[in-house]
N, C-alpha and C positions, 0 to 999 in steps of 0.2 A: 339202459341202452337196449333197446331193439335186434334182436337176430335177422338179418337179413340173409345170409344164406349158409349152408355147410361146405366147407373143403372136402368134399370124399375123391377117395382116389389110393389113399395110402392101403396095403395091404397086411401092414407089419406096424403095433404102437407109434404113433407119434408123441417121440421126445423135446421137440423143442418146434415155436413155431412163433416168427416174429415179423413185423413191419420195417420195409426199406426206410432208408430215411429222409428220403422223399414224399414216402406215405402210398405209392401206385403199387408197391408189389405187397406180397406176403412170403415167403419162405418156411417151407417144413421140413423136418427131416424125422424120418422113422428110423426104428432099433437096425436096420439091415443097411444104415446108409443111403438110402434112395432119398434124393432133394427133391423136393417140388415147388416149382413157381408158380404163383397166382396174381391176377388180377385183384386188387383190392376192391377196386368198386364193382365187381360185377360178382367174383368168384370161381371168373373162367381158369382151368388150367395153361396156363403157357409153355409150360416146360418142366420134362422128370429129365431129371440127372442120375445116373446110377453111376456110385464112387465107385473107384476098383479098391478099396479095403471095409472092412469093417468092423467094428468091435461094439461094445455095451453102450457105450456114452459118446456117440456123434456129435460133433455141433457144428453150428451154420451160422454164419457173422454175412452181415452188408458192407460193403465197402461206403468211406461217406459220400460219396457221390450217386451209391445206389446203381452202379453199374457193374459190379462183381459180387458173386456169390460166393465165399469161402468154406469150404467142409474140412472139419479137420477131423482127422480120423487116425489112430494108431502112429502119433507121433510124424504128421503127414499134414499138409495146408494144403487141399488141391482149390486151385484158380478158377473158378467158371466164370464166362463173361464175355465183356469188349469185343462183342461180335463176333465171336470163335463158338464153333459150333461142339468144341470138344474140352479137355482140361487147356486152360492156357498157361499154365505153369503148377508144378509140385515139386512143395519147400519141406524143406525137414522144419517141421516148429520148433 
């Protein structure tokens, strides 16, 4: 498989980084919590999330429908999505 482009942008490790399941976005998340959305066919950034918690082992899940971002962080599910420009909901996991 062919490299067609690099994700740069994070400033801090990237710990996890995965495909919608749609297949149009990409999702990463670094050691300090910052999410980032990508363009899967191009590359482009769409959107940095910064969580308000953080700790060693972030993680970031798709919704199946591929319209919500989850970050779970320090015993926390914060929401992003559904055309809300900010958290749209945080759950205690």
């Amino acid at each position: 498989m062919d490299r067609k482009f690099a994700l740069r942008g994070h400033t801090h490790p990237v710990l996890q980084c995965l495909f919608s399941p749609n297949g149009l976005l990409i999702a990463s998340i670094d050691d300090h919590g910052e999410i980032r959305i990508w363009n899967s066919r191009d590359g482009s950034l769409l959107k940095t999330i910064e969580t308000p918690a953080q700790q060693n082992q972030p993680q970031i899940h798709f919704s199946f429908d591929s319209k919500f971002v989850v970050g779970i962080q320090c015993g926390y599910a914060f929401v992003f999505g559904g055309g809300r420009k900010s958290v749209a909901a945080c759950l205690l996991a």
